[in-house]
N, C-alpha and C positions, 0 to 999 in steps of 0.2 A: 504493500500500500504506500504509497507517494502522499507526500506534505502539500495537502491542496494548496494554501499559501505560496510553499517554496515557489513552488508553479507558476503562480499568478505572480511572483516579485519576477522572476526567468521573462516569463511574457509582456511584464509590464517594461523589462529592460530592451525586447526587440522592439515592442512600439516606439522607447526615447528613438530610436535610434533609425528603426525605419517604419514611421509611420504609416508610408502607403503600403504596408504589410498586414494592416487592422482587418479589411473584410476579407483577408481570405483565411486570418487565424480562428477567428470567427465560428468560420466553416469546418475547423478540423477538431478534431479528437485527441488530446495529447496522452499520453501514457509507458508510465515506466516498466516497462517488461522484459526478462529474462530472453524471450522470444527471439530476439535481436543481438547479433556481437554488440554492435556500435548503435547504429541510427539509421531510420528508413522512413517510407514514406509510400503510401498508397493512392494518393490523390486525395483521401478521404480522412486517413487517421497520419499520427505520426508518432512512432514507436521509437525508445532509446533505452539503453542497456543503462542498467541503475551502476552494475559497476565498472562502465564508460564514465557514467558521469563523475562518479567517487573520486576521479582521476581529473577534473575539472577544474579551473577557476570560474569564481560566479560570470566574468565576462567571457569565459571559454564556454561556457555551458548558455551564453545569448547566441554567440556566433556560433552554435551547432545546432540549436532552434531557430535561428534566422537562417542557417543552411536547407532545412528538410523545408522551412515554409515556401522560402524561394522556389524550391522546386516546383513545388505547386501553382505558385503564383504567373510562372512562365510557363508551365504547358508542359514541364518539360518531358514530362512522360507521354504524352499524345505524340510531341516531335519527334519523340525515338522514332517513331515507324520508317521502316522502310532502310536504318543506320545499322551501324554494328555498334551492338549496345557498348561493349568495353570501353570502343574510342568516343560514343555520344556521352558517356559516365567521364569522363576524363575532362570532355568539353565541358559539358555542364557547371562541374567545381570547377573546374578554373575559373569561369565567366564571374559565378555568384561568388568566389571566396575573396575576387579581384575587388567586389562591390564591398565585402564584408571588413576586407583592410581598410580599405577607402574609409571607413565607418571607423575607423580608431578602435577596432577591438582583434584582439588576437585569435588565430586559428586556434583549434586543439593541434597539440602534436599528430602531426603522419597528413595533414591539412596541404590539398596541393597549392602551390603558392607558382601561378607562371605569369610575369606581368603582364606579356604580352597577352595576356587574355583581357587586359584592360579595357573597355568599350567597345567593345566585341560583342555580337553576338553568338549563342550556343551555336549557332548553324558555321559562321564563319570561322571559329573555334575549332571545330569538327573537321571541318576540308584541310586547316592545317594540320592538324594532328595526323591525317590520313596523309598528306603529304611528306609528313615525317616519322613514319610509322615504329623507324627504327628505334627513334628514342622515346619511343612510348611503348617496349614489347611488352605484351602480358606474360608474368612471372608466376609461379605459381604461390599461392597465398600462403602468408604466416601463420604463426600463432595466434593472430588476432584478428585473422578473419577479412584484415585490407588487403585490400592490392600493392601489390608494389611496382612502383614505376622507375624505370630506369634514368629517365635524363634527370629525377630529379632525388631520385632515393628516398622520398617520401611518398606517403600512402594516401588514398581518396579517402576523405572523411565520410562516410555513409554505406549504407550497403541497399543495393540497388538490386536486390533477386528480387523482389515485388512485382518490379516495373513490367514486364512482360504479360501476369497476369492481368497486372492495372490497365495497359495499352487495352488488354482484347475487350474488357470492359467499357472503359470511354470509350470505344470503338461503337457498338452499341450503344453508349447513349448521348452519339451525336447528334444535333439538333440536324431536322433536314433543311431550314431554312438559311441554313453557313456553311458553305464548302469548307473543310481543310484546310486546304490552302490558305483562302483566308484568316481562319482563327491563328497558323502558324506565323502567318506574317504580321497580324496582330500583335502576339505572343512576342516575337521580336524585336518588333520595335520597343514594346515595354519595355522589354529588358534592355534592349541600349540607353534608351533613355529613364533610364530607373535612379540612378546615382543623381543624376539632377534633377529630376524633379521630385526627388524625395528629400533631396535636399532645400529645396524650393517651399515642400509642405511644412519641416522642419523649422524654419526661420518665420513661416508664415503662421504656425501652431505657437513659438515661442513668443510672438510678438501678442498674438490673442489672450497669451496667459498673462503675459506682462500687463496690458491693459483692464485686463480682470481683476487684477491683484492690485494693482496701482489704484482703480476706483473702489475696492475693497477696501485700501488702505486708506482712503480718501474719507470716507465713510465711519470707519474705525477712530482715525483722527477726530471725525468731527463730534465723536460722543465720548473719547479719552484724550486728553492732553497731557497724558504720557505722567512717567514717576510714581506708577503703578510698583509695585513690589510681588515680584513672586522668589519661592522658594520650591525649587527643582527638584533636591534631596538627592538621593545618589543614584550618579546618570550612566553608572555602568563604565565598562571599556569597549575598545573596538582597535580591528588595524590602523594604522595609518593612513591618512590617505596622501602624506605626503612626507617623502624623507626628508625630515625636516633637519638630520644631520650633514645634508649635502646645500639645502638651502640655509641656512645659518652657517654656510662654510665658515667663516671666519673666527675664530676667536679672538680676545680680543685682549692683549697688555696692554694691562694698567702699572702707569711708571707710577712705583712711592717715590716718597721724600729722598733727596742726598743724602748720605750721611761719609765721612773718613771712616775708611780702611786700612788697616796694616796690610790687609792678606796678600798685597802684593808688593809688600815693602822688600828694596833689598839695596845691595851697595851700591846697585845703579844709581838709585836716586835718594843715595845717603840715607837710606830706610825710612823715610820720611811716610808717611800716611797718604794714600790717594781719597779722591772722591769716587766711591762707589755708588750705583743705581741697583735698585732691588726690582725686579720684576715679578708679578705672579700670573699664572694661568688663569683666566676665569672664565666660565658659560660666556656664552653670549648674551646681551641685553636683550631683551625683547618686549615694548610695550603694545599689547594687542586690547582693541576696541570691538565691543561685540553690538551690532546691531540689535535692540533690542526692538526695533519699531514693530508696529501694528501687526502687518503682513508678516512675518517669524514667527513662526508658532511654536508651541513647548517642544516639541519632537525637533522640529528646527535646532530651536537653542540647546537642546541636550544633546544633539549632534557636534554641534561646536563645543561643549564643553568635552567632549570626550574628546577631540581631538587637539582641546589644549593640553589633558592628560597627558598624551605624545608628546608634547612641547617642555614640558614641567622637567623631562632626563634631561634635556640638550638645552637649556637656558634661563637666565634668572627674569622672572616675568613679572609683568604688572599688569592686572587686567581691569580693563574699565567699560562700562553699559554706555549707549550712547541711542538716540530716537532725533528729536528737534534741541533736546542737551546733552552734556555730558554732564556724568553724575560723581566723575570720580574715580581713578585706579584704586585696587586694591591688590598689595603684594601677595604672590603664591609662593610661597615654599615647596609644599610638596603635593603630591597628587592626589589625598584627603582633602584637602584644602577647595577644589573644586567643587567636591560635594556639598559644601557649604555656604559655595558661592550665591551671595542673591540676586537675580534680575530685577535691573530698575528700568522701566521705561512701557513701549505698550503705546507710544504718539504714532507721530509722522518720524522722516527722517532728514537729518541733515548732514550731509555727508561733510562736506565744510564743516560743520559744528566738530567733529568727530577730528579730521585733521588739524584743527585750530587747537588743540588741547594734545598733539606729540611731541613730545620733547622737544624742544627748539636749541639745547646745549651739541655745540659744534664739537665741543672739547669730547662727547663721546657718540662712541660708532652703535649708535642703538637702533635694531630692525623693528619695522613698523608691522602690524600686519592685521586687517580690518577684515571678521569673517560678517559679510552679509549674504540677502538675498539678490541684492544687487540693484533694486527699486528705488531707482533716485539717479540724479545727475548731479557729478563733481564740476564746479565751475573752474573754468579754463582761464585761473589768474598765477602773477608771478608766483604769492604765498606757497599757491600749492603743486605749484610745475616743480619747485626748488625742493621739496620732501625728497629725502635720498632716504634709500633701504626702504620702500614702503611694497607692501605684497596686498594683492584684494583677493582674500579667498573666497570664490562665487557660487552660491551654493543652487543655482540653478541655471539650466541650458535656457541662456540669454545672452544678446549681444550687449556687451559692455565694456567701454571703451574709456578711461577716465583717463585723465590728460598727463595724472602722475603713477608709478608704482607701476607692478607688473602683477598681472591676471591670474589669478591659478582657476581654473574652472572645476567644477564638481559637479558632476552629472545625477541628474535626479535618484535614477536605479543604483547609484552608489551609496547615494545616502539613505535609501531605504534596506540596502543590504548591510548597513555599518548599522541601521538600529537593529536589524537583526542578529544581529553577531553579539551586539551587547546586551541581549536578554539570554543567551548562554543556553539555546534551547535546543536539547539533544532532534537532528534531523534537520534544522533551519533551511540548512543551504542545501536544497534538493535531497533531501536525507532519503531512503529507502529503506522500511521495515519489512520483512518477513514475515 
């Protein structure tokens, strides 16, 4: 039995990502079964090996859900006819896994990865591979049930003995009023044009939510005016979502005071006492501002708190609330400490407000680092073009562009897979019981 959940967080991560993928997930049947090495696909249902998945990351386990629906969504078992399945299964991954990179998320291991499959179609795909047949021989199969290919020594992700039966079926319940032909070159075209205008949906979806959320927030604003108090309690752990020991590269000396030395008194300089300097090693500074406006919600903020956790090993921190004010740092020691932490705010946002209130002392190298949702515009003045070491951790797929600091984005299904992980719940992440 499969973690309904797990499932729907898996599913909700292909939609971030490929949108125009919703009505035809829709239409399928997902399920985790023994029945299968790897992963397959009937037109109808879409079957994966639980302990395929066990061997997953959460983003390997979208890009192998996004693999089987693809298939679907192009026809591509209807196109088989009339090919040689081996080299149409070869075509096929290549085209959609070219789409799937494209998407910023990793294959599983044995994932054919051939660029030139890049805006291609399956069909055109297919004539090359038969043009090059050498370096595509069928080998006979592993221990795990892929194929292996020579020019590239990795394996098709999926397993495709379905499709034949699938073909004689759809065959049978073609419509009489669409030749073949047509629905192939239908089929087609979608797919060449799939990567842009699914990324077209994507920029068009983010800007709807932004808007929603911005007069949500508008709305919220106008019956709170912020310096609300809540208390979180304790907000768990999770991974990282960002090495934050490669972004705080720096550490940073701090010079004491002079003081004379002997230790390097000798006849040279008539043993006279030198000036020595003391150095010590310390964390890095890091004063980080948490969004607390309207539009952030508790699940929100206790996502940021846990990923200050992270932060708490690799540097000496001051953490402070911010909405249309700021309310104030407050020193962290250690990583209790955030469980205690209280939110103040619950307004609107002022992102200005928020930069107006960083350290301004040149004399030290202290890193900025602001996690919002990203609802709001930084104005484009000297003050804050001149912020050095500033980071905007962005906790949703939106275009945001602010005139100082650099981006980190954080993809929606990430952040709902890091509150997963911090309720410690045996099965979370696509778990599979017996």
């Amino acid at each position: 039995m499969m973690q309904v959940q797990a499932l729907k967080e898996v599913k909700n991560g292909v939609l971030s990502k490929f949108p125009l993928l919703g009505p035809v997930m829709q239409k399928l049947v997902f399920e985790v079964t023994d029945k299968t090495e790897t992963a397959d696909t009937n037109g109808n249902n879409v079957r994966v090996s639980p302990s395929f998945l066990e061997k997953l990351s959460f983003e390997e386990k979208i890009a192998l859900f996004a693999h089987e629906v693809m298939h679907v969504a192009f026809d591509h078992i209807v196109r088989s006819k009339n090919r040689i399945l081996y080299y149409w299964n070869i075509a096929t991954d290549a085209v959609i896994n070219q789409m799937i990179i494209d998407a910023g998320l990793p294959l599983p291991q044995g994932g054919i990865n051939l660029p030139n499959a890049r805006g291609k179609s399956a069909e055109e795909m297919y004539e090359y591979i038969l043009m090059h047949k050498d370096q595509f021989k069928e080998e006979s199969q592993n221990d795990t049930g892929h194929d292996k290919h020579q020019n590239t020594g990795e394996m098709s992700v999926g397993n495709h003995e379905l499709w034949e039966a699938a073909l004689k079926r759809l065959e049978q319940e073609q419509s009489d009023n669409q030749t073949q032909t047509t629905k192939d070159e239908s089929s087609n075209a979608r797919e060449k044009q799939f990567t842009q205008v699914n990324e077209k949906l994507k920029q068009k979806l983010a800007r709807k939510i932004m808007e929603d959320l911005k007069a949500e927030k508008g709305m919220a604003h106008g019956e709170n005016q912020g310096a609300m108090k809540t208390d979180l309690g304790v907000v768990g752990e999770a991974q990282p979502i960002e090495n934050w020991q490669k972004v705080l590269r720096r550490k940073f000396k701090e010079l004491e005071q002079a003081y004379w030395s002997y230790r390097r008194a000798d006849r040279n300089n008539d043993w006279q006492p030198r000036v020595e300097y003391k150095y010590r090693e310390d964390k890095a500074l890091v004063e980080v501002m948490l969004d607390t406006s309207g539009s952030v919600d508790d699940n929100l903020l206790r996502g940021f708190l846990r990923e200050i956790k992270n932060l708490v090993r690799n540097a000496e921190l001051k953490v402070g609330c911010f909405d249309t004010q700021f309310y104030g740092f407050q020193s962290i020691k250690k990583v209790s400490d955030i469980d205690q932490f209280q939110i103040v705010g619950r307004g609107g946002t002022s992102f200005d407000e928020a930069l107006a209130h960083f350290s301004k002392d040149r004399m030290q190298n202290v890193y900025k680092i602001i996690f919002t949702d990203g609802l709001d515009v930084v104005t484009d003045k000297e003050e804050n073009r001149r912020i050095k070491n500033l980071f905007w951790l962005v906790w949703r797929d939106i275009e945001f562009t602010p005139c100082c600091g650099k981006v980190l984005k954080v993809d929606p299904y990430e952040i709902r897979q890091m509150f997963k992980e911090s309720q410690s719940h045996q099965n979370d992440d696509l778990g599979y019981t017996r």
